[in-house]
N, C-alpha and C positions, 0 to 999 in steps of 0.2 A: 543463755540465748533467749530471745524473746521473741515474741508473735511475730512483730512487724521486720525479724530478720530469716522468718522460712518463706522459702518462695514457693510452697507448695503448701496449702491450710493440712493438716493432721486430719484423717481420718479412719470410719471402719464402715466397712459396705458387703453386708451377709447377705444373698439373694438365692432363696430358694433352696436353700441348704437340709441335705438327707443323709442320716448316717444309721447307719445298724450295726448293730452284733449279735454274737453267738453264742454268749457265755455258756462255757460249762457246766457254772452253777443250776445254766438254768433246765436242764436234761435238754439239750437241743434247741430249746426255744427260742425264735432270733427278737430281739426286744430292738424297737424303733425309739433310739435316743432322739433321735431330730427327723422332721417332721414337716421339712417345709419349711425352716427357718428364714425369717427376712427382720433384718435390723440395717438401719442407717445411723452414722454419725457424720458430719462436716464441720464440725467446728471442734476447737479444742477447749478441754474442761476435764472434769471428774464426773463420770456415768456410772450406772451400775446394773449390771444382768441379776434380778433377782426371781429367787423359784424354789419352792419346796425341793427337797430332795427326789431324784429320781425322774424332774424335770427335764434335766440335759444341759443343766451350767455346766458342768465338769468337762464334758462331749466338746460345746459352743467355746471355750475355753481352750481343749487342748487342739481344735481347729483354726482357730485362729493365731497359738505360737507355732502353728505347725509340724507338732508333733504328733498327728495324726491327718488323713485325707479326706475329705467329705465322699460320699458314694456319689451325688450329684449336686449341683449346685456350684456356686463361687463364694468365693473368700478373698476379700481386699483389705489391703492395709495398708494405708497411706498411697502409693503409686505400684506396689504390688500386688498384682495375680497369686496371692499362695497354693490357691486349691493345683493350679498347674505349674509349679516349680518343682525341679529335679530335685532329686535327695540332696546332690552339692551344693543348691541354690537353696535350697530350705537350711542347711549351717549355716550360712554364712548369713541368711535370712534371721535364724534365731538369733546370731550373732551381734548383728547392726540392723535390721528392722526395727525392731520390738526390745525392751526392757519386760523382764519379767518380776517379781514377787510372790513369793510362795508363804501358803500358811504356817509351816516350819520352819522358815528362813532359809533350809539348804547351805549355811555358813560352813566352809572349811576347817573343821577344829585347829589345824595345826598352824593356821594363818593368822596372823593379826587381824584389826579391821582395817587396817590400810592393805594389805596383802589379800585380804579377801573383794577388796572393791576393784584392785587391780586385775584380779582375774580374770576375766573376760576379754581386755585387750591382750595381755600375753596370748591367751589361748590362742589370739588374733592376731598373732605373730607380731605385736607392736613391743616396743623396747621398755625396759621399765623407767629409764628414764626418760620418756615420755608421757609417760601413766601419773606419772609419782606425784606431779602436782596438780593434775587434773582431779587427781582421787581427793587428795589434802584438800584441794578447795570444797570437793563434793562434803567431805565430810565436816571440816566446817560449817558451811550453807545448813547441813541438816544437825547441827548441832553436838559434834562430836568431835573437835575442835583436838581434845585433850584424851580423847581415847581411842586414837587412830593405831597404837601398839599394844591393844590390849586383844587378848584373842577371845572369841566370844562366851569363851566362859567363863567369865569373868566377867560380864556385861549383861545388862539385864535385859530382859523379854522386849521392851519398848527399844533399846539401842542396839540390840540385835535385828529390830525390826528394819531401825533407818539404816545401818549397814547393807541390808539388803537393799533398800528402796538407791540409795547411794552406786553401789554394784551396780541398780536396774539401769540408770543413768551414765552410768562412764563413756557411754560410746554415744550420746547423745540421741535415743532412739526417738521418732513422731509419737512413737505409741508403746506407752506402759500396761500390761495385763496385771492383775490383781488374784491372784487367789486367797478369798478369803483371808485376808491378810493380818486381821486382826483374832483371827480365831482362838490361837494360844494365848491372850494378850486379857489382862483383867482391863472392867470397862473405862475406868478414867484415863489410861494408858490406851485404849484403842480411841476416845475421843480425840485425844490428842493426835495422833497417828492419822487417822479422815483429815481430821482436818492440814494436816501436811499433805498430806495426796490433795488436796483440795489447790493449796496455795502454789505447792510444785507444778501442777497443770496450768496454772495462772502466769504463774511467773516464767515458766519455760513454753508455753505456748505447745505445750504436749495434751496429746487425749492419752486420758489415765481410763482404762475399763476395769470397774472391779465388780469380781462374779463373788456374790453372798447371798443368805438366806435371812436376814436378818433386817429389820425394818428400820431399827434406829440404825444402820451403818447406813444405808440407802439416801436417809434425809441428809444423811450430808451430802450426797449427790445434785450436780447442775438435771440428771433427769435420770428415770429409773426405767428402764425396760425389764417386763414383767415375763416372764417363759414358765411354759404350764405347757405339759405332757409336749416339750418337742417344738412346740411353734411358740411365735411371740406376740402375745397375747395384744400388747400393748404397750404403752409409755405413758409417763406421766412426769409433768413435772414435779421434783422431790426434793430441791434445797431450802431446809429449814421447815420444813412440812413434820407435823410430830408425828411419830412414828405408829400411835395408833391408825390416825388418818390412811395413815401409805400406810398398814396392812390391810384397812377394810377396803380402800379404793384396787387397792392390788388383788384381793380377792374376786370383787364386783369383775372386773377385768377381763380374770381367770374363768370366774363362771358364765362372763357373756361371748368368753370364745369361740 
């Protein structure tokens, strides 16, 4: 699918977003992940939420697939309200909303990667013969043409990756979340991997958000929003910017917040 066939532009719209907890760890003390958060996006591309550890990517992230609630604030994702959808409406929300990717991949051991990419519509009560060639193609598209029955142990770091990224896609979601996605992944195999979230967002008319800490993943970003203790500092533009640059701008950012 491409741009000029959604009748609604992909987006993400964080306004005012607060969330706390209570950890254990921390003898009682409740720690302020988010802060206030406000981020926009309207158009579709490859963005990226970037922030030293302990900033609240992980928090801004697991709010936005929905698997957690903000304390106040809103959460939008393309034409839904998540922060106010019921528990039933947030499955089915992770289900067709949103495509996710995780830093581990989360692949099925006992599944092929065509049985792994179909998962998500069965769960979704669709037939497999209507999966089977949707998936075939996906995997094709991302270059796996010849290794759709192999299961992922067998498959290395980088085609385990697009497996996943393939999976994220089945149900054709506006918007892909990123975790860290290249983390496991050595660097010439995570270059190549950006740069496919880069060209998937292009060609599918999808916003891809990917939360990293890391400044060369970032420049392959259409724009980088910077998060520092809890709010967002900033943005900047980041495709093709070397990645010293985007950490001292992303710094300057951080300290002028």
């Amino acid at each position: 699918m491409t741009p000029s066939t959604r009748s609604v532009e992909p987006r993400i719209a964080i306004r005012g977003v607060h969330k706390s907890y209570l950890p254990a760890a921390r003898g009682g003390r409740r720690v302020d992940a988010l802060r206030g958060a406000h981020l926009s996006i309207d158009e579709a591309g490859f963005y990226a939420v970037m922030g030293r550890s302990g900033s609240g990517k992980s928090t801004l992230l697991h709010l936005l697939a929905g698997l957690d609630r903000p304390d106040r604030g809103e959460i939008i994702v393309g034409a839904t309200a998540v922060h106010s959808l019921s528990e039933a409406d947030l499955v089915r929300y992770r289900r067709r909303g949103i495509g996710i990717v995780f830093q581990q991949f989360n692949l099925i051991p006992t599944l092929d990667a065509l049985g792994n990419v179909m998962l998500p519509g069965l769960l979704d009560g669709m037939q497999e013969r209507d999966l089977r060639d949707r998936a075939l193609a996906l995997l094709s598209e991302l270059g796996l043409a010849d290794r759709s029955s192999h299961r992922p142990d067998t498959l290395s770091g980088g085609e385990q990756q697009r497996v996943a990224i393939a999976r994220a896609l089945l149900l054709d979601p506006p918007v892909v979340l990123a975790d860290e996605p290249t983390g496991s992944l050595d660097s010439t195999t995570s270059a190549a991997l950006w740069k496919l979230l880069d060209q998937t967002a292009q060609r599918r008319g999808l916003t891809v958000l990917m939360v990293t800490h890391e400044p060369v993943a970032a420049s392959h970003c259409r724009r980088t929003f910077i998060l520092h203790d809890g709010r967002v500092a900033g943005s900047l533009e980041s495709h093709g910017l070397d990645p010293s640059q985007l950490a001292h701008r992303s710094t300057e950012l951080a300290r002028s917040a």
